[in-house]
N, C-alpha and C positions, 0 to 999 in steps of 0.2 A: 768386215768393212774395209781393210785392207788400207787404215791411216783415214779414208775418207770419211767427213763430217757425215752423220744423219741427217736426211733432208725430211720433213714433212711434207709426202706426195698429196693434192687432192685430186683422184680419178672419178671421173664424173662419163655416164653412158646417156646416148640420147633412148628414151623411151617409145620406141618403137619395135613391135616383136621384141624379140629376147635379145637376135644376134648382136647390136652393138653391146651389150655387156658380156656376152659368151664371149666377145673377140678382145676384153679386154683379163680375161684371167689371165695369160700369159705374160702379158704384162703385170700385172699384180704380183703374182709369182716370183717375177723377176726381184721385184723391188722390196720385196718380202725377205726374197732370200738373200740380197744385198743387203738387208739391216734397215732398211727405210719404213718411216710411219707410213700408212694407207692410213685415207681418209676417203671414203665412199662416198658419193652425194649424188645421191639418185629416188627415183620415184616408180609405182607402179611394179609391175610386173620383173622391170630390168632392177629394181630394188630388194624386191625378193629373191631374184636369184643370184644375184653376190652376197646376200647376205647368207643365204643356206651353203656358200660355197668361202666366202670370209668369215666363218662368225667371231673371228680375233680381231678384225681391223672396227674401227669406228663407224659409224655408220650414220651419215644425216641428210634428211630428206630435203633435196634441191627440187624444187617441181619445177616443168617448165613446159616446152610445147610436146603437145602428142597431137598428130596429124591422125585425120580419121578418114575411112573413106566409104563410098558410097559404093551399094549394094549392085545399081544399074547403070551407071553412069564411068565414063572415064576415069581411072585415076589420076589423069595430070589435070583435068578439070577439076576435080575436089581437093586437089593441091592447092593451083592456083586460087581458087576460092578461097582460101586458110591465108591467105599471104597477110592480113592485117593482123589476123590473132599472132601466126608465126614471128611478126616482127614486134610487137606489146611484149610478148614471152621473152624474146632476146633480150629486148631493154631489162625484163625482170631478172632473168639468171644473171646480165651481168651485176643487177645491184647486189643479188642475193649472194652472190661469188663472193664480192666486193668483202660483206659482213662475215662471211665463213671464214676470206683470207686472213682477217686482222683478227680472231677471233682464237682462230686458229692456230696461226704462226704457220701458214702456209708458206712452200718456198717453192713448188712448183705445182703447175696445173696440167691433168692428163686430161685431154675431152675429144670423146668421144661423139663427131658430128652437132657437138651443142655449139654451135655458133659466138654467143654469148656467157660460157663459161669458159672466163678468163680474164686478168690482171693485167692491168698497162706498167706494174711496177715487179713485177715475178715474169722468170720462165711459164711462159702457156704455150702447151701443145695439144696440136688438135688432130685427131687421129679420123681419117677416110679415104675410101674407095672411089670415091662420087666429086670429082673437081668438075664435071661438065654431065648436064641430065641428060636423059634420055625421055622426051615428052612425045605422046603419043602424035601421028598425023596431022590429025588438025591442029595441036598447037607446038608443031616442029618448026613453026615460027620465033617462038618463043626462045629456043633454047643458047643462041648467042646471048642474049639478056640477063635470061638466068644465070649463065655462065661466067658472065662479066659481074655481078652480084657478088657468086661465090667466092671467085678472084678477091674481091674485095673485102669480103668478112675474115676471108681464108689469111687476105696479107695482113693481117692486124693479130696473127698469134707468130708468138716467136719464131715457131719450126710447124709445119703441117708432116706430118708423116703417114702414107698411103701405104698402106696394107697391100702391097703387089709388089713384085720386082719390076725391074724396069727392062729388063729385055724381052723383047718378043721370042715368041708369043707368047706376052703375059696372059693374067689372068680377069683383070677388069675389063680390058677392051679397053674402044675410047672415056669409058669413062673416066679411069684416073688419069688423062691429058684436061690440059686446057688451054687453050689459045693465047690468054691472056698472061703475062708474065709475072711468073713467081718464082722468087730468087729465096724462099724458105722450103723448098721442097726435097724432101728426103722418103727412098722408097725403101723399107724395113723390113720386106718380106711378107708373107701370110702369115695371119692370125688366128690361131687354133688353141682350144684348150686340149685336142685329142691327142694319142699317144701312133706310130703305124702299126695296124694288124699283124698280127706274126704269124699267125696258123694261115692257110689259103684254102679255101675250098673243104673247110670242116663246120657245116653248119649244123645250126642245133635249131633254127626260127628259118623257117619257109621265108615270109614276107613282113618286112620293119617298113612302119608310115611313121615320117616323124612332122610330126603337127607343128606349123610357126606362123607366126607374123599378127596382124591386129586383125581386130576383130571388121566388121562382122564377116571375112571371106574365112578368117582363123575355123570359128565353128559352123563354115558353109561347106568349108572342105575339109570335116573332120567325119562329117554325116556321111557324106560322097563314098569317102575310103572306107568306112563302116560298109557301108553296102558293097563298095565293092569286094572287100576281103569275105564278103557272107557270099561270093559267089563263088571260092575257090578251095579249096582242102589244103587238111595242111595247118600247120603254126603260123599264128597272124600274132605281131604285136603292134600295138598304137601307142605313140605320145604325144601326148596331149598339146603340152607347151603350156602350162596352167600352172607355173610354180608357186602361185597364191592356196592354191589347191593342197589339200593333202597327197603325200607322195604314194600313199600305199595303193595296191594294184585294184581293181575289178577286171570281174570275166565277163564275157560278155556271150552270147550263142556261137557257134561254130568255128569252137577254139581260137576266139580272140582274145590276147588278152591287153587290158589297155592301165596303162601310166599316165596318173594328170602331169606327173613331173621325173624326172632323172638327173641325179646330179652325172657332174661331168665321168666320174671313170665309169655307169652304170651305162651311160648311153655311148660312150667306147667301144663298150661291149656290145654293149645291144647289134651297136654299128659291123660289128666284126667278127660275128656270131651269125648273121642272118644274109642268108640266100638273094633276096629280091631287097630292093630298097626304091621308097618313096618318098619324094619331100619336093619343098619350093625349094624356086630356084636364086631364094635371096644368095647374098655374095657373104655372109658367117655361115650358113649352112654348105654352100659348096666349099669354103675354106678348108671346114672341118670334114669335108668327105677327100679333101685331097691331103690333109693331114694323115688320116686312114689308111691310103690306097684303094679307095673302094667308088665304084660310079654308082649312080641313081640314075631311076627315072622322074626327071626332072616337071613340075607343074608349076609354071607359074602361077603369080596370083591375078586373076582374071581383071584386065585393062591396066596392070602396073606395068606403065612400059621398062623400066629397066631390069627386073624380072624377064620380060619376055625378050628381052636383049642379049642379057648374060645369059638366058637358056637357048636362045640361036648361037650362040657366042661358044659353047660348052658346047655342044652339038660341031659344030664346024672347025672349031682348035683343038678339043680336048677329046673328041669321042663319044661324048657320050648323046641319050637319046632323050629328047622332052614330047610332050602332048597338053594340047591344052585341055581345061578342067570338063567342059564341057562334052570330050570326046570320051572322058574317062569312064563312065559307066558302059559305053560300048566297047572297049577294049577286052582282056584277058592275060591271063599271066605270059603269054606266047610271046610278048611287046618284049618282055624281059632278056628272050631269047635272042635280039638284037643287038645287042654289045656285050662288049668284053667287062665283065663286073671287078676286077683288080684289077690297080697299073705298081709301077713303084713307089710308093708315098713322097709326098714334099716333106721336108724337116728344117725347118728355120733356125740355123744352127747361130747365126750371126745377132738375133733379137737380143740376147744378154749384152752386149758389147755395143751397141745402139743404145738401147734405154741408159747403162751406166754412162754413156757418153754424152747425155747431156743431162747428168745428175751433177 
């Protein structure tokens, strides 16, 4: 600890998909190996998998909004629709924060896109990618509105800090700017629990699908890759994304074999082991593929417009190749033979010296 007091941290992930908690182990990590308390406060899915990956730190369940979306319809339409529950839920995480702090002996707050978890009388930081949406056509009306919103929830925590650097060409795009003025903003680098591949071009797995985000496109497009890995030869592995799930393996017909779950060094592997790679094109999964050194072929999730942004976005800066889901059964492994599958890894060597700087 090097003289410095023990702080009791509370890091809290927003429950959506797994990534805002996968992109928070490195931070955890840090503050672990500083000597500081972790205090977990999470729900769902992003609850169980800090917990299979902390099981020493505390662990108490903060519930709050989980956003759903619809099967046929837009996703910024069944966002926008959510806006009244979304805002009930903020009011409750702050009261619920409120009880954890004093309870606690909380001294500072890490949140992860929860709006509402955070103290008007402690350090609160709020950790994202996303200061300005990306809303589908018809409602790209909308999104100066939106923006000015975020602006506004965003200026109410001590420090925001955006998981990108700031020189171009970064890696959110426009999304981590915003128009509107915030004089709390610090950009801390990518968020990764991964390690960079070392072997290049030694594989042992033909073709990795790594399964994310909520439901119900989660298990629409875990069916999709099921079929389509049953049209090719070869080692096929699946992950699920289902760390509620038991972790151990099944096999499945024409040497698939599929994982509900992987903790962080098995899917490392996984990642740097395997030939071909599949996944969305959330902004924690491509963190952790540029953690790696490794590209995908990128899917977004069918009508998330920011998804299909940062996968034109990844496609036009970075190299790499996306399709949408619905193309996917008529494709073939050949798609793969389109880009270059290693680059040099990212390594955010600066994130220690961040976190302890405002402990």
């Amino acid at each position: 600890m090097s003289g410095l007091k023990q702080k009791t941290v509370l890091v809290s992930p927003l429950n959506w998909g797994l990534g805002h908690a996968t992109r928070l182990i490195p931070i955890i990590e840090v503050l672990i190996k500083k000597g500081h308390k972790v205090i977990i406060g999470a729900y769902g899915g992003s609850a169980a998998l800090l917990e299979s990956e902390f099981p020493q730190c505390k662990h108490i369940e903060l519930r709050g909004f989980t956003p759903s979306y619809s099967k046929t319809h837009s996703q910024s339409l069944a966002l926008i629709l959510q806006t009244i529950p979304f805002l009930y839920y903020k009011k409750k995480e702050y009261n619920l924060t409120s009880k954890i702090v004093s309870k606690e002996n909380i001294d500072i707050i890490i949140s992860d896109n929860r709006y509402g978890v955070r103290h008007k009388n402690i350090t609160s930081i709020i950790i994202t990618h996303q200061l300005s949406p990306e809303l589908s056509n018809n409602y790209r009306w909308l999104q100066k509105s939106v923006a000015y919103f975020i602006s506004k929830w965003v200026g109410k925590f001590n420090r925001c800090w955006i998981s990108d650097i700031a020189e171009l060409p970064n890696y959110s795009g426009i999304l981590g700017s915003n128009t509107f003025h915030l004089n709390n903003v610090t950009h801390i680098g990518l968020l990764s629990r991964f390690n960079a591949c070392q072997a290049k071009n030694e594989y042992t797995i033909d073709n990795l699908a790594i399964i994310s985000g909520p439901e119900p496109w989660r298990a629409l497009f875990e069916k999709e890759i099921i079929s389509f890995f049953k049209k090719t030869t070869g080692k096929s592995v699946i992950v699920r994304g289902l760390p509620k799930n038991d972790t151990g393996e099944s096999i499945s017909d024409r040497n698939i074999t599929i994982y509900n779950h992987c903790d962080s060094e098995m899917l490392n592997r996984l990642i740097c082991s395997s030939r071909n790679i599949v996944c969305r094109s959330g902004y924690s999964s491509l963190m952790d593929l540029f953690a790696s050194g490794r590209r995908a072929l990128l899917i977004p999730t069918p009508g998330q417009s920011e998804q299909e942004y940062l996968a034109e976005h990844m496609a036009r800066m970075h190299n790499f190749i996306s399709i949408r889901q619905k193309h996917l059964m008529t494709s073939n492994l050949s798609i793969f033979n389109k880009f270059e599958k290693n680059f040099t890894p990212y390594s955010n060597k600066k994130l220690p010296f961040i976190v302890e700087s405002f402990l």
